[in-house]
N, C-alpha and C positions, 0 to 999 in steps of 0.2 A: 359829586367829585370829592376825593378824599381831603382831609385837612394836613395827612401825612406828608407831603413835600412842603408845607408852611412850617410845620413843627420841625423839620428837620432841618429849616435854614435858620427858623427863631434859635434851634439849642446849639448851631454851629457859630452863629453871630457872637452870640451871648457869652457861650465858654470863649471863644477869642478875644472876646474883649475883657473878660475876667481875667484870661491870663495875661493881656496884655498889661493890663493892672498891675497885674502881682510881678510880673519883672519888669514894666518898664521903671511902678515906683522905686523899685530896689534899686536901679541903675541910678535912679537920679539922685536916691538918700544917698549912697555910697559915695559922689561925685561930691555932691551940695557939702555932704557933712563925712569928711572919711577918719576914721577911727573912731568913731561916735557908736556902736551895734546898737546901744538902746535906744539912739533916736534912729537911726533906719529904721529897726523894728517899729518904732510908734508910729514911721512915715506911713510904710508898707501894710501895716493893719489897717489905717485910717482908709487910705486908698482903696484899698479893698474891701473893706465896708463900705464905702462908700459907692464904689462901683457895682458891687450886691446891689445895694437898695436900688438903684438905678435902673438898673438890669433887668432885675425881678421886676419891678410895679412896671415896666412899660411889656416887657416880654413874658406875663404870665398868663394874658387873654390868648396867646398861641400856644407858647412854652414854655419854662424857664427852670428845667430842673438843672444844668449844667453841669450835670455828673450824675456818673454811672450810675452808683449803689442807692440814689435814689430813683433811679430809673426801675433797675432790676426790683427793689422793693415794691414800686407798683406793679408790676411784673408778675410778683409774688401772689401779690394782693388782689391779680385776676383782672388789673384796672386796665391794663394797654397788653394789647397783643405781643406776640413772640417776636412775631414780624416787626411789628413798632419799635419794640425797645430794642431791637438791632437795630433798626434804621437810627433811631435816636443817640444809642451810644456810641456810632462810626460818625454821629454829627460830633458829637461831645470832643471825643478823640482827636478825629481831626480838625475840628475847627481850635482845641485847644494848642497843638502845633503849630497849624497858622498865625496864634496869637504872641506866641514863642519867637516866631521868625518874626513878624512885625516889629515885637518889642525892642529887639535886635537891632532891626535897620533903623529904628527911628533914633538911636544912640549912637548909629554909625560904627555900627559892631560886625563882625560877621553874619551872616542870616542863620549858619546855623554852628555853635560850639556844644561842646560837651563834656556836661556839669562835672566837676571834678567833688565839689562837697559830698563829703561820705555822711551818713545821716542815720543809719542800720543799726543803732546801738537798742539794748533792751529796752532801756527808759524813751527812746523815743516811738517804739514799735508798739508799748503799752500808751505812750502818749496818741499815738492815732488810731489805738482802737475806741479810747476816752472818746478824742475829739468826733472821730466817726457816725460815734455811737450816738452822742451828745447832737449832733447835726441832724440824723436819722429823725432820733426822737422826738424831737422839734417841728419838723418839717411833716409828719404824720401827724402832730396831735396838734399840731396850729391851725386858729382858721383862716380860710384862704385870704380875708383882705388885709391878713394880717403877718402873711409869710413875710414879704421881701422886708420890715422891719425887723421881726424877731429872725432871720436867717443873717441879716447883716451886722447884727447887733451883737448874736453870737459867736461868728465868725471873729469880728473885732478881739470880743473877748476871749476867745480861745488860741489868737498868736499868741496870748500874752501868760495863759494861765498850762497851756501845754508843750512840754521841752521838744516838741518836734515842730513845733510852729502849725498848728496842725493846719497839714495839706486836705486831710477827711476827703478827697477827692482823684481818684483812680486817672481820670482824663488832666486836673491839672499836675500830679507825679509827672505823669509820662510826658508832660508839654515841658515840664521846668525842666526834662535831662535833655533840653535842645537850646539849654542858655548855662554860659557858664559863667555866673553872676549872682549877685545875693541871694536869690531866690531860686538857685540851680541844687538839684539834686542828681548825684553820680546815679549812672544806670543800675550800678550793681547795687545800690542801698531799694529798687527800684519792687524785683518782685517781695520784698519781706513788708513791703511800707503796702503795695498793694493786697497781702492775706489778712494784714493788720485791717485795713479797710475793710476789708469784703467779712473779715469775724464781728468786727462791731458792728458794722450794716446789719450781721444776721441778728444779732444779739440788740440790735436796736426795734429790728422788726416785729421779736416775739414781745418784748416789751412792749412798744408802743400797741399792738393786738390789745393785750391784757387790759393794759391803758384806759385807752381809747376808742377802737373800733366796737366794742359791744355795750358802750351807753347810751342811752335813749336819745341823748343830742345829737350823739355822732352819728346813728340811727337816722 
């Protein structure tokens, strides 16, 4: 029997509860502490690290890539079928929406708003191909029982060191233009932030090749 219908409920679980993560803490920083953006920010990264690490160490004996461009990357890399990584990124996707409308009810928000923060600026567009790229390369050249700290760890460090906060994530963009709240991004900032993604993925991928995949450990 295939493992394909387990994978595809592990990376639908996971991305929901990542972006549950990432708006529900924004709701509650904004709430807790309002005019404050640098301690929201600190909330929102923490949480989110923190929910990574969680995530990944129980969800990576099934699945736990939670977005796309590391999907497609093994993809690339001949690891998972055509078929799989559609089936996985329509988990990614929509369980990342799901997480979107939860984070909502649980604040007693509407289920579904839409994100007004415009976010399409140049410095932020070269910020998530940084951040992207940065995620990619990590994620290819780490070894496995050692991802879900160095993914969360990065992640942390990269709301804070990239002006886009970096999203590095195709499934949770598209989840955060269904909450209009800290962590919300307007549709139309939507496809520039998603080419930004999908240029550092590629440019992550040739790199980590070079890297990585042709020495004798990786071997």
């Amino acid at each position: 029997m295939s493992d394909l219908p387990r994978r595809v409920v592990a990376e639908s679980i996971g991305t929901a509860a990542l972006v549950a993560a990432v708006v529900g803490s924004g709701v509650a920083a904004t709430r807790l502490s309002p005019g404050q953006p640098g301690l929201q920010l600190l909330v929102t990264s923490l949480v989110t690290g923190a929910a990574l690490l969680a995530l990944i160490t129980v969800l990576q004996p099934v699945s736990a890539a939670f977005n796309p461009v590391v999907t497609l990357v093994a993809l690339a890399h001949r690891e998972i079928t055509g078929r799989d990584a559609g089936a996985l990124v329509v988990a990614q996707v929509s369980g990342g929406v799901a997480g979107a409308v939860v984070a909502n009810l649980m604040y007693d928000l509407d289920a579904v708003s839409v994100a007004a923060t415009t976010r399409a600026s140049p410095a932020h567009l070269l910020a998530e191909v940084v951040a992207t790229a940065g995620l990619v390369v990590l994620v290819r050249g780490c070894a496995p029982d050692r991802v879900a700290v160095v993914v969360a760890s990065y992640v942390t460090a990269a709301y804070w060191f990239t002006s886009s906060t970096s999203f590095a994530n195709p499934a949770v963009t598209l989840a955060r233009t269904f909450s209009d709240t800290f962590a919300g991004i307007a549709p139309s900032s939507v496809p520039a932030f998603l080419l930004a993604q999908l240029v550092g993925a590629t440019l992550a991928a040739v790199t980590a090749a070079w890297l990585f995949e042709r020495t004798p450990a990786r071997a």
